[in-house]
C-alpha positions, -999 to 999 in steps of 0.1 A, spaced: 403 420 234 409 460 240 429 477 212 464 485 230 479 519 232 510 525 207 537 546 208 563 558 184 592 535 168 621 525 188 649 548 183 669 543 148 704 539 167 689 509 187 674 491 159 705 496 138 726 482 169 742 446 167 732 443 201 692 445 193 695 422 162 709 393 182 683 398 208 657 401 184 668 371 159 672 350 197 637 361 207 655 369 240 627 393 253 649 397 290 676 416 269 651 432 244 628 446 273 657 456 291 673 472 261 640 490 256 638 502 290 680 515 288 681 527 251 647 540 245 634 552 279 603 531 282 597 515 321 584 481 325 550 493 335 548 506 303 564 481 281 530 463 299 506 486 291 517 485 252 520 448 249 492 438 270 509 422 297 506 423 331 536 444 347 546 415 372 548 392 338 571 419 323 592 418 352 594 380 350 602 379 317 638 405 325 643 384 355 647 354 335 621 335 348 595 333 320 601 334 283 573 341 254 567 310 227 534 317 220 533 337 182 501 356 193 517 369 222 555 377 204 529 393 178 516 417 203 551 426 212 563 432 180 532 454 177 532 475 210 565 480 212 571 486 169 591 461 164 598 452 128 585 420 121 616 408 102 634 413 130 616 384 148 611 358 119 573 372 114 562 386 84 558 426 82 535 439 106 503 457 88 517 490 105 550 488 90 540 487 51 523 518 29 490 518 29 490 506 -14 471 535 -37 452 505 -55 433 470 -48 454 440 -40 476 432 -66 463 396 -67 433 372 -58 433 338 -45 414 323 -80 435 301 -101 437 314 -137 448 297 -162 441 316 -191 463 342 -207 443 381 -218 447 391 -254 470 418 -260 460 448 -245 487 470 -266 478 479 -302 484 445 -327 519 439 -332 537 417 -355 530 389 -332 501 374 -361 534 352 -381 545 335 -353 508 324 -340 505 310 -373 530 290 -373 526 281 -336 490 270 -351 503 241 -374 513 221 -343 485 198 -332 482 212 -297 488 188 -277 519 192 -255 544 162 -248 574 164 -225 598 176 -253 576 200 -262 581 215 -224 620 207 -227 619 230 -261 597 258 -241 619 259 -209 650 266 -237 636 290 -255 626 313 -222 660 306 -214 673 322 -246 646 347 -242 659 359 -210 696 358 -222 686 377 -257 666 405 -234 697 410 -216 721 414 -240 700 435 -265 667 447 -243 639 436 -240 614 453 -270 622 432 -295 610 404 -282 577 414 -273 557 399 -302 577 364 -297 577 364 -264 535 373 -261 532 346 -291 549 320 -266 524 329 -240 491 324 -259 504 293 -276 512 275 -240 481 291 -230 463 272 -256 485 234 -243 468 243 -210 435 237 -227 447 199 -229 470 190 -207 473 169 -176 482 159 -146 520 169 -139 528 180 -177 499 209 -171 514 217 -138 548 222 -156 531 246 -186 518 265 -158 554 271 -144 563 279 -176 532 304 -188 539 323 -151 576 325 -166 565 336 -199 538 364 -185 566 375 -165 591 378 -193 565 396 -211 561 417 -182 593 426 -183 596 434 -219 567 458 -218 582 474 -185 620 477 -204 600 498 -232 584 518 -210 546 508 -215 544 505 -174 504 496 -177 509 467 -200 537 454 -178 517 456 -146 491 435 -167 512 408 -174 529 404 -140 496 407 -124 492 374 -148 526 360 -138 515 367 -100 478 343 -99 495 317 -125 523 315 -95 492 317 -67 473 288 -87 505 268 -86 513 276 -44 551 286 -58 554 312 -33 591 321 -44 581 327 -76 557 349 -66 578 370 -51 601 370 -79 570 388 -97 559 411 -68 599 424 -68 599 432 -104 562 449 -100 579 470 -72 605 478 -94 582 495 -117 559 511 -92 594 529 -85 597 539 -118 561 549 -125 558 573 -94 547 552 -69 569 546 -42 549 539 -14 532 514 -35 565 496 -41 577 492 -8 545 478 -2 553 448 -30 585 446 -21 577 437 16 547 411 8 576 398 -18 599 393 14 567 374 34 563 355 9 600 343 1 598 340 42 573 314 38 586 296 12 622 282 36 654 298 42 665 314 11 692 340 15 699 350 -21 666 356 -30 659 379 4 694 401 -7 677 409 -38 643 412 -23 658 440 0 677 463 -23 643 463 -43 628 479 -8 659 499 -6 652 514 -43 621 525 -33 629 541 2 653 557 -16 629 573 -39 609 586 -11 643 596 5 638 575 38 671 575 49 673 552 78 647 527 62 672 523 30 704 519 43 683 497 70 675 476 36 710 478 20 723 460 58 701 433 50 707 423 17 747 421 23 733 401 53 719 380 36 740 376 7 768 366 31 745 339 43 738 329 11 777 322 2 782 284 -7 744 276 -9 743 288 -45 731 257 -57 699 259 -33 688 289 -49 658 292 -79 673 293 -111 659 328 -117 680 345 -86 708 331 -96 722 364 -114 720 381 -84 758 377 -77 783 398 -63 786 419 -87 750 424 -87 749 433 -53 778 455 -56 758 482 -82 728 473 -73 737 487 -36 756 520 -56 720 525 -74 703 525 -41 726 556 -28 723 572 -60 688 571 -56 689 582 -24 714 611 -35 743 603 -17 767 603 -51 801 597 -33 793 570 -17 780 555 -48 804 560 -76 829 535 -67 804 507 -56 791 508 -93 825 518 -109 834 485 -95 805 468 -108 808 481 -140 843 468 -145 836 432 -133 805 427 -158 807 404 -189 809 425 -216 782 409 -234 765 424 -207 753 451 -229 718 464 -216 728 462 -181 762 476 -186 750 509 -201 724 507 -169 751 512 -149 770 533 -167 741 557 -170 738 556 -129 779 561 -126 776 590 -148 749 603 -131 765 604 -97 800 620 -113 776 645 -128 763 652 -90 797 655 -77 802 683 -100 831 655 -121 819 667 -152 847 653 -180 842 623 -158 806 621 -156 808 632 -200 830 600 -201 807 577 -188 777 587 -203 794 585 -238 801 549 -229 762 547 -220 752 561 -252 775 541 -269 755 507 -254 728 519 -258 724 527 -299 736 490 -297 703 478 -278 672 483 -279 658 499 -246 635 527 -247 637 528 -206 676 526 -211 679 550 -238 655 577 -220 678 575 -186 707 585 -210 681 614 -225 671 626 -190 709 628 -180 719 652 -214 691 672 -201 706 673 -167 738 687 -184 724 716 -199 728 740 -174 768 734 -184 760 733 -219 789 759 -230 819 736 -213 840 719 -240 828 678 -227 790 688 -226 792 701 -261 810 669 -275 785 648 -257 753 670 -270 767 663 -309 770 626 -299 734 624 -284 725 643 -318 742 620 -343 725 591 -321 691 604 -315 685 630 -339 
Protein backbone atom coordinates (compact mmCIF):
# COMPACT_ATOMS: atom_id res chain seq x y z
CA UNK A 1 0.00 0.00 0.00
CA UNK A 2 1.52 3.77 -0.61
CA UNK A 3 2.74 5.53 2.53
CA UNK A 4 0.01 8.33 3.07
CA UNK A 5 0.80 11.99 3.39
CA UNK A 6 0.60 13.44 7.13
CA UNK A 7 0.06 16.61 8.41
CA UNK A 8 0.44 18.31 11.63
CA UNK A 9 -1.75 17.50 14.94
CA UNK A 10 -5.22 18.55 15.29
CA UNK A 11 -5.43 21.75 17.07
CA UNK A 12 -4.98 21.54 21.06
CA UNK A 13 -8.41 23.39 21.71
CA UNK A 14 -10.23 20.69 19.70
CA UNK A 15 -8.69 17.71 21.21
CA UNK A 16 -9.12 19.21 24.69
CA UNK A 17 -12.97 19.84 23.70
CA UNK A 18 -15.83 17.60 25.28
CA UNK A 19 -17.26 17.58 22.05
CA UNK A 20 -14.18 15.62 20.21
CA UNK A 21 -13.85 13.11 23.16
CA UNK A 22 -17.47 11.88 22.86
CA UNK A 23 -17.07 11.57 19.17
CA UNK A 24 -13.94 10.05 19.44
CA UNK A 25 -14.77 7.41 22.52
CA UNK A 26 -18.32 6.84 20.08
CA UNK A 27 -16.10 6.21 16.99
CA UNK A 28 -18.70 8.59 15.39
CA UNK A 29 -16.35 9.46 12.30
CA UNK A 30 -19.65 11.74 10.69
CA UNK A 31 -19.09 14.17 13.69
CA UNK A 32 -15.26 13.71 13.97
CA UNK A 33 -14.71 14.33 10.09
CA UNK A 34 -17.00 17.12 10.32
CA UNK A 35 -15.43 18.52 13.33
CA UNK A 36 -12.15 18.27 11.59
CA UNK A 37 -13.32 19.95 8.55
CA UNK A 38 -15.08 23.11 11.11
CA UNK A 39 -12.38 23.27 13.85
CA UNK A 40 -9.25 22.48 12.11
CA UNK A 41 -9.67 23.66 8.51
CA UNK A 42 -9.14 20.46 6.70
CA UNK A 43 -11.82 19.69 3.55
CA UNK A 44 -13.05 16.33 2.80
CA UNK A 45 -10.83 15.82 -0.12
CA UNK A 46 -8.18 16.07 2.08
CA UNK A 47 -9.30 14.31 5.15
CA UNK A 48 -9.27 11.50 1.91
CA UNK A 49 -5.99 12.03 0.80
CA UNK A 50 -4.53 11.51 4.50
CA UNK A 51 -6.57 8.56 5.47
CA UNK A 52 -6.53 6.79 2.24
CA UNK A 53 -10.00 6.94 1.35
CA UNK A 54 -11.72 7.75 -1.50
CA UNK A 55 -13.30 11.40 -1.26
CA UNK A 56 -16.89 10.07 -2.26
CA UNK A 57 -16.31 7.43 0.87
CA UNK A 58 -15.48 10.49 3.09
CA UNK A 59 -18.46 12.16 2.09
CA UNK A 60 -20.56 9.08 2.85
CA UNK A 61 -19.24 8.59 6.01
CA UNK A 62 -20.55 12.71 7.15
CA UNK A 63 -23.68 11.94 5.34
CA UNK A 64 -24.43 9.19 7.59
CA UNK A 65 -24.50 6.62 5.27
CA UNK A 66 -21.39 4.45 5.98
CA UNK A 67 -19.62 4.01 9.25
CA UNK A 68 -15.90 2.43 9.70
CA UNK A 69 -15.58 -1.06 11.90
CA UNK A 70 -12.81 -2.35 10.38
CA UNK A 71 -9.47 -1.59 13.02
CA UNK A 72 -7.07 -1.39 9.99
CA UNK A 73 -9.10 1.18 8.46
CA UNK A 74 -10.04 3.36 12.09
CA UNK A 75 -6.01 2.77 12.28
CA UNK A 76 -5.39 4.67 9.23
CA UNK A 77 -7.60 7.41 10.55
CA UNK A 78 -6.13 7.80 13.73
CA UNK A 79 -2.84 7.96 11.77
CA UNK A 80 -3.58 10.50 8.92
CA UNK A 81 -5.46 12.60 10.66
CA UNK A 82 -3.17 12.36 14.31
CA UNK A 83 -5.44 11.20 16.22
CA UNK A 84 -4.31 9.90 19.65
CA UNK A 85 -4.78 6.46 19.85
CA UNK A 86 -6.30 6.49 23.37
CA UNK A 87 -8.81 8.53 22.14
CA UNK A 88 -10.18 5.66 20.03
CA UNK A 89 -9.69 2.55 22.37
CA UNK A 90 -6.28 1.66 20.38
CA UNK A 91 -3.13 1.58 21.90
CA UNK A 92 -0.61 4.69 21.17
CA UNK A 93 0.14 5.14 17.73
CA UNK A 94 4.13 4.65 17.01
CA UNK A 95 4.10 8.48 16.09
CA UNK A 96 2.79 9.57 19.21
CA UNK A 97 5.57 8.06 21.67
CA UNK A 98 9.55 9.28 21.98
CA UNK A 99 11.59 7.60 19.97
CA UNK A 100 13.40 5.63 23.60
CA UNK A 101 17.49 6.49 23.88
CA UNK A 102 18.01 2.65 24.57
CA UNK A 103 16.90 -1.01 23.31
CA UNK A 104 13.59 -2.30 24.32
CA UNK A 105 13.21 -2.43 27.84
CA UNK A 106 12.15 -6.17 27.68
CA UNK A 107 12.23 -9.49 25.44
CA UNK A 108 9.70 -11.94 24.88
CA UNK A 109 12.05 -14.99 26.75
CA UNK A 110 10.70 -16.26 29.90
CA UNK A 111 13.30 -15.93 32.74
CA UNK A 112 13.19 -17.38 35.58
CA UNK A 113 16.27 -16.83 37.13
CA UNK A 114 17.18 -13.97 39.45
CA UNK A 115 21.12 -12.03 38.53
CA UNK A 116 23.51 -11.88 41.45
CA UNK A 117 23.91 -8.60 42.96
CA UNK A 118 25.26 -6.20 40.74
CA UNK A 119 25.90 -3.53 43.76
CA UNK A 120 29.05 -4.07 45.97
CA UNK A 121 28.27 -7.24 48.70
CA UNK A 122 26.05 -6.12 51.29
CA UNK A 123 25.09 -7.54 54.51
CA UNK A 124 22.67 -9.67 52.60
CA UNK A 125 25.32 -13.08 53.37
CA UNK A 126 23.20 -13.72 57.19
CA UNK A 127 20.02 -13.90 55.93
CA UNK A 128 20.99 -16.43 52.87
CA UNK A 129 22.31 -18.48 55.40
CA UNK A 130 19.65 -18.86 57.22
CA UNK A 131 17.31 -19.02 54.17
CA UNK A 132 19.82 -22.08 53.30
CA UNK A 133 18.79 -24.33 56.31
CA UNK A 134 15.31 -24.75 54.78
CA UNK A 135 15.16 -27.83 52.58
CA UNK A 136 14.14 -25.96 49.47
CA UNK A 137 11.30 -27.17 48.55
CA UNK A 138 8.37 -24.81 48.61
CA UNK A 139 4.74 -25.86 49.99
CA UNK A 140 1.72 -23.64 49.98
CA UNK A 141 2.42 -22.11 53.44
CA UNK A 142 5.63 -21.43 52.52
CA UNK A 143 4.01 -19.04 49.55
CA UNK A 144 1.33 -17.78 52.22
CA UNK A 145 4.50 -16.77 54.62
CA UNK A 146 6.28 -15.08 51.30
CA UNK A 147 3.11 -13.14 50.03
CA UNK A 148 3.12 -11.62 54.05
CA UNK A 149 6.35 -10.79 54.27
CA UNK A 150 6.29 -8.58 50.75
CA UNK A 151 3.38 -7.28 52.28
CA UNK A 152 5.25 -6.01 55.39
CA UNK A 153 8.08 -5.19 53.09
CA UNK A 154 6.07 -2.78 51.17
CA UNK A 155 4.40 -1.33 54.37
CA UNK A 156 8.03 -1.04 56.27
CA UNK A 157 9.46 0.80 52.84
CA UNK A 158 6.83 3.20 53.22
CA UNK A 159 6.85 4.17 56.53
CA UNK A 160 10.78 4.26 56.97
CA UNK A 161 12.18 4.10 53.09
CA UNK A 162 13.21 1.84 51.32
CA UNK A 163 17.39 1.34 51.94
CA UNK A 164 17.19 -0.62 54.69
CA UNK A 165 15.66 -3.25 53.29
CA UNK A 166 17.76 -3.88 50.49
CA UNK A 167 19.81 -6.77 51.74
CA UNK A 168 16.42 -8.58 53.05
CA UNK A 169 14.59 -7.79 50.43
CA UNK A 170 17.49 -9.05 47.57
CA UNK A 171 17.91 -12.14 50.15
CA UNK A 172 14.04 -12.93 49.51
CA UNK A 173 14.56 -12.83 45.88
CA UNK A 174 17.44 -15.28 45.39
CA UNK A 175 15.88 -17.61 47.96
CA UNK A 176 12.43 -17.85 45.88
CA UNK A 177 14.65 -17.84 42.99
CA UNK A 178 16.20 -20.91 44.23
CA UNK A 179 12.05 -22.71 45.06
CA UNK A 180 11.74 -22.03 41.34
CA UNK A 181 14.40 -24.55 40.73
CA UNK A 182 11.74 -27.16 42.18
CA UNK A 183 8.53 -26.29 41.91
CA UNK A 184 5.57 -27.12 39.94
CA UNK A 185 2.68 -26.75 38.28
CA UNK A 186 0.48 -23.91 39.88
CA UNK A 187 2.73 -23.53 43.13
CA UNK A 188 5.74 -22.39 40.57
CA UNK A 189 3.37 -20.19 38.74
CA UNK A 190 2.57 -18.44 42.17
CA UNK A 191 6.56 -18.06 43.19
CA UNK A 192 6.86 -16.47 39.94
CA UNK A 193 4.19 -13.81 40.89
CA UNK A 194 5.80 -13.44 43.81
CA UNK A 195 9.76 -13.26 42.60
CA UNK A 196 8.27 -10.41 39.87
CA UNK A 197 6.91 -8.78 43.22
CA UNK A 198 10.07 -9.16 45.04
CA UNK A 199 12.46 -7.85 41.83
CA UNK A 200 10.25 -5.05 41.82
CA UNK A 201 10.37 -4.27 45.51
CA UNK A 202 14.03 -4.44 45.10
CA UNK A 203 13.72 -2.23 42.26
CA UNK A 204 12.23 0.11 44.18
CA UNK A 205 14.56 0.09 47.09
CA UNK A 206 17.62 0.66 44.97
CA UNK A 207 15.70 3.44 43.02
CA UNK A 208 14.54 5.17 46.76
CA UNK A 209 18.50 5.23 47.51
CA UNK A 210 19.31 6.60 44.46
CA UNK A 211 21.41 3.83 42.77
CA UNK A 212 19.06 4.43 39.47
CA UNK A 213 21.20 1.59 37.39
CA UNK A 214 20.66 -1.14 39.87
CA UNK A 215 16.96 -0.27 40.03
CA UNK A 216 16.51 -0.33 36.32
CA UNK A 217 18.20 -3.92 36.70
CA UNK A 218 15.86 -5.29 38.88
CA UNK A 219 12.61 -3.94 37.19
CA UNK A 220 13.87 -4.95 33.98
CA UNK A 221 13.72 -8.48 36.09
CA UNK A 222 10.28 -7.63 37.50
CA UNK A 223 9.25 -6.76 33.73
CA UNK A 224 10.20 -10.57 31.82
CA UNK A 225 9.20 -12.44 35.24
CA UNK A 226 5.63 -10.58 34.59
CA UNK A 227 6.08 -11.23 30.50
CA UNK A 228 6.82 -15.12 31.26
CA UNK A 229 3.71 -15.18 33.43
CA UNK A 230 1.24 -13.09 30.44
CA UNK A 231 0.24 -10.63 33.72
CA UNK A 232 -0.01 -7.75 31.58
CA UNK A 233 -1.15 -5.39 34.53
CA UNK A 234 1.59 -6.14 36.35
CA UNK A 235 3.72 -5.36 33.90
CA UNK A 236 2.62 -2.16 33.64
CA UNK A 237 2.81 -1.68 37.26
CA UNK A 238 6.75 -2.20 36.59
CA UNK A 239 7.06 -0.09 33.28
CA UNK A 240 5.23 2.96 35.57
CA UNK A 241 7.71 2.75 38.30
CA UNK A 242 10.74 2.47 35.45
CA UNK A 243 9.18 5.77 33.97
CA UNK A 244 9.30 7.12 37.17
CA UNK A 245 12.94 6.84 37.34
CA UNK A 246 13.82 7.60 33.83
CA UNK A 247 12.19 11.00 35.07
CA UNK A 248 14.42 11.23 37.77
CA UNK A 249 17.61 10.13 35.95
CA UNK A 250 17.34 12.67 33.03
CA UNK A 251 15.45 10.97 30.71
CA UNK A 252 12.19 12.23 30.00
CA UNK A 253 11.52 11.28 26.64
CA UNK A 254 12.36 7.86 27.67
CA UNK A 255 9.71 7.86 30.30
CA UNK A 256 6.88 8.94 28.49
CA UNK A 257 7.82 6.31 26.31
CA UNK A 258 7.26 3.53 29.44
CA UNK A 259 4.65 5.18 30.68
CA UNK A 260 2.56 5.00 27.42
CA UNK A 261 3.42 1.08 26.58
CA UNK A 262 2.49 0.88 30.52
CA UNK A 263 -1.05 2.30 29.50
CA UNK A 264 -1.26 -0.39 26.28
CA UNK A 265 -0.58 -2.77 28.23
CA UNK A 266 -3.11 -2.09 31.22
CA UNK A 267 -5.44 -1.40 27.94
CA UNK A 268 -5.10 -4.91 27.12
CA UNK A 269 -5.39 -6.41 30.14
CA UNK A 270 -9.73 -5.23 30.68
CA UNK A 271 -11.22 -2.14 31.86
CA UNK A 272 -9.27 -1.03 34.72
CA UNK A 273 -9.79 2.67 35.69
CA UNK A 274 -7.64 2.97 38.80
CA UNK A 275 -4.72 1.62 37.47
CA UNK A 276 -4.98 3.90 34.05
CA UNK A 277 -5.34 7.28 36.69
CA UNK A 278 -2.13 6.33 38.01
CA UNK A 279 -0.70 5.25 34.75
CA UNK A 280 -1.45 8.86 33.50
CA UNK A 281 -0.03 11.22 36.09
CA UNK A 282 3.22 9.05 35.66
CA UNK A 283 3.02 10.40 31.79
CA UNK A 284 2.11 13.69 33.20
CA UNK A 285 5.37 13.68 35.46
CA UNK A 286 7.36 13.30 32.63
CA UNK A 287 5.72 15.91 30.22
CA UNK A 288 6.08 17.98 32.85
CA UNK A 289 9.80 17.55 32.98
CA UNK A 290 10.12 18.32 29.43
CA UNK A 291 7.67 21.20 30.02
CA UNK A 292 4.92 20.06 27.43
CA UNK A 293 2.25 21.94 28.60
CA UNK A 294 -0.71 20.83 26.73
CA UNK A 295 0.45 17.06 26.77
CA UNK A 296 0.47 17.20 30.79
CA UNK A 297 -2.47 18.77 31.73
CA UNK A 298 -3.83 16.58 28.68
CA UNK A 299 -2.61 13.60 31.15
CA UNK A 300 -3.71 15.16 34.55
CA UNK A 301 -7.69 15.17 32.58
CA UNK A 302 -7.31 11.71 32.19
CA UNK A 303 -6.28 10.36 35.34
CA UNK A 304 -9.27 12.33 37.27
CA UNK A 305 -11.21 10.66 34.31
CA UNK A 306 -10.50 7.84 35.08
CA UNK A 307 -10.36 7.90 38.70
CA UNK A 308 -13.96 9.02 38.67
CA UNK A 309 -14.66 5.90 36.71
CA UNK A 310 -12.96 3.89 38.94
CA UNK A 311 -15.34 5.09 42.08
CA UNK A 312 -17.13 1.92 43.61
CA UNK A 313 -15.08 -0.64 41.65
CA UNK A 314 -12.34 -0.57 44.22
CA UNK A 315 -12.61 -4.03 44.88
CA UNK A 316 -11.89 -4.86 41.02
CA UNK A 317 -8.65 -3.30 41.20
CA UNK A 318 -4.87 -5.32 41.75
CA UNK A 319 -3.93 -5.24 45.15
CA UNK A 320 -0.84 -3.11 44.33
CA UNK A 321 -3.04 0.09 42.85
CA UNK A 322 -4.96 0.08 45.54
CA UNK A 323 -2.99 3.04 47.35
CA UNK A 324 -3.65 5.10 44.57
CA UNK A 325 -6.61 6.83 46.41
CA UNK A 326 -7.93 10.17 46.54
CA UNK A 327 -5.59 11.53 48.32
CA UNK A 328 -3.06 10.09 46.02
CA UNK A 329 -4.40 11.64 43.22
CA UNK A 330 -4.87 14.86 44.84
CA UNK A 331 -0.67 15.44 45.35
CA UNK A 332 0.12 13.42 42.98
CA UNK A 333 -1.70 15.90 40.43
CA UNK A 334 -0.03 19.13 42.73
CA UNK A 335 3.53 17.31 41.84
CA UNK A 336 2.72 17.24 38.27
CA UNK A 337 2.16 21.25 38.16
CA UNK A 338 5.09 21.71 40.33
CA UNK A 339 6.94 19.92 37.84
CA UNK A 340 5.65 21.71 35.27
CA UNK A 341 6.32 25.09 37.24
CA UNK A 342 3.02 26.34 37.71
CA UNK A 343 3.45 26.67 41.81
CA UNK A 344 0.04 28.37 42.51
CA UNK A 345 -1.79 26.08 41.12
CA UNK A 346 -0.09 23.42 43.08
CA UNK A 347 0.33 24.36 46.61
CA UNK A 348 -3.14 23.77 47.74
CA UNK A 349 -3.67 20.41 45.77
CA UNK A 350 -0.70 18.97 47.85
CA UNK A 351 -1.46 21.17 51.05
CA UNK A 352 -4.62 19.20 50.91
CA UNK A 353 -2.91 16.03 50.46
CA UNK A 354 -0.59 16.53 53.00
CA UNK A 355 -3.14 17.07 55.58
CA UNK A 356 -5.37 14.02 54.79
CA UNK A 357 -2.29 11.46 54.94
CA UNK A 358 -1.89 8.89 57.84
CA UNK A 359 0.70 10.08 59.76
CA UNK A 360 2.45 6.98 59.78
CA UNK A 361 2.81 7.96 56.41
CA UNK A 362 6.31 9.12 57.08
CA UNK A 363 8.41 8.72 53.72
CA UNK A 364 5.65 9.90 51.64
CA UNK A 365 4.65 12.63 53.88
CA UNK A 366 7.99 14.45 53.95
CA UNK A 367 7.73 13.76 49.85
CA UNK A 368 5.17 15.99 49.77
CA UNK A 369 6.10 18.24 52.15
CA UNK A 370 9.35 18.75 50.27
CA UNK A 371 7.17 19.45 46.90
CA UNK A 372 4.75 22.01 49.05
CA UNK A 373 7.71 23.74 50.14
CA UNK A 374 9.16 23.91 46.97
CA UNK A 375 6.33 25.58 45.28
CA UNK A 376 5.88 28.28 48.38
CA UNK A 377 9.56 28.75 47.82
CA UNK A 378 8.59 29.65 43.93
CA UNK A 379 5.90 31.93 44.90
CA UNK A 380 8.39 33.94 46.62
CA UNK A 381 6.27 32.60 50.48
CA UNK A 382 9.41 32.19 52.04
CA UNK A 383 8.53 31.77 56.03
CA UNK A 384 5.98 29.58 54.52
CA UNK A 385 8.04 27.66 52.16
CA UNK A 386 10.95 27.65 55.63
CA UNK A 387 7.89 26.02 57.51
CA UNK A 388 7.33 23.27 55.37
CA UNK A 389 10.66 22.28 54.62
CA UNK A 390 11.48 22.08 58.38
CA UNK A 391 8.54 19.63 58.62
CA UNK A 392 10.35 17.77 55.58
CA UNK A 393 13.59 17.59 57.33
CA UNK A 394 12.06 16.72 60.34
CA UNK A 395 10.60 13.31 58.44
CA UNK A 396 13.17 12.84 56.89
CA UNK A 397 16.09 12.32 59.79
CA UNK A 398 13.35 9.85 60.88
CA UNK A 399 13.62 7.69 57.60
CA UNK A 400 15.89 6.48 55.69
CA UNK A 401 15.72 7.92 52.09
CA UNK A 402 18.75 9.12 50.33
CA UNK A 403 16.33 10.19 47.19
CA UNK A 404 14.08 11.90 50.01
CA UNK A 405 16.75 13.42 51.99
CA UNK A 406 18.69 14.92 48.79
CA UNK A 407 15.17 16.66 47.49
CA UNK A 408 15.33 18.41 50.95
CA UNK A 409 19.30 19.14 50.17
CA UNK A 410 18.59 20.43 46.70
CA UNK A 411 15.76 22.80 48.19
CA UNK A 412 18.38 24.41 51.10
CA UNK A 413 20.42 25.02 48.11
CA UNK A 414 17.60 26.66 46.37
CA UNK A 415 17.33 29.08 49.40
CA UNK A 416 20.64 30.42 49.32
CA UNK A 417 20.25 33.25 47.27
CA UNK A 418 18.08 34.49 50.56
CA UNK A 419 20.48 33.16 52.80
CA UNK A 420 20.69 36.51 55.16
CA UNK A 421 16.68 36.48 55.88
CA UNK A 422 15.94 35.54 59.48
CA UNK A 423 13.79 31.79 58.31
CA UNK A 424 16.55 30.72 55.80
CA UNK A 425 19.09 31.06 58.48
CA UNK A 426 17.09 28.96 61.11
CA UNK A 427 16.48 26.42 58.48
CA UNK A 428 20.41 26.29 57.33
CA UNK A 429 21.39 25.52 61.29
CA UNK A 430 18.57 22.84 61.21
CA UNK A 431 19.95 21.26 57.93
CA UNK A 432 23.40 21.57 59.79
CA UNK A 433 22.55 19.84 63.07
CA UNK A 434 20.81 17.14 60.71
CA UNK A 435 23.25 16.63 58.05
CA UNK A 436 26.38 17.92 59.25
Amino acid sequence: MPRLPVHQALPPELLASAEWQDACRRRDFARVFRLVKVKAGIYPSRIASLCGMTPSRVGEIMAGRRSLAHIDVIERVADGLRIPGAMLGLAHRSWEIPAPARAEVWGPEPVHSVPEEPQPAEPAEELDDLLALVDGRATHSTLTALRSSVEDYWRRDNAHGGATLRPAVVGYLRYVSRLLDSAEGGLRDDLQTVAAELARLSGWAYFDARQYSTARTYFTQALKLAHAQGDRLFMANVLSCMSLLATYDGNPNDAVTLACHAQDAARAAGDQPLVMSMLHLREAFAHATLRDVHACHQAVDLSREEYEQSRGREAEAPSWIRYFDETKLLVDTGIAYARLGEAARAEPLIAEGLRRENADQQRGRAFHAYWLASTQLQQGKLDQACLSAGLALDLTTAIDSPRVSGHVQELHRRMLPHAREAPVLAFEQRMRDAFG
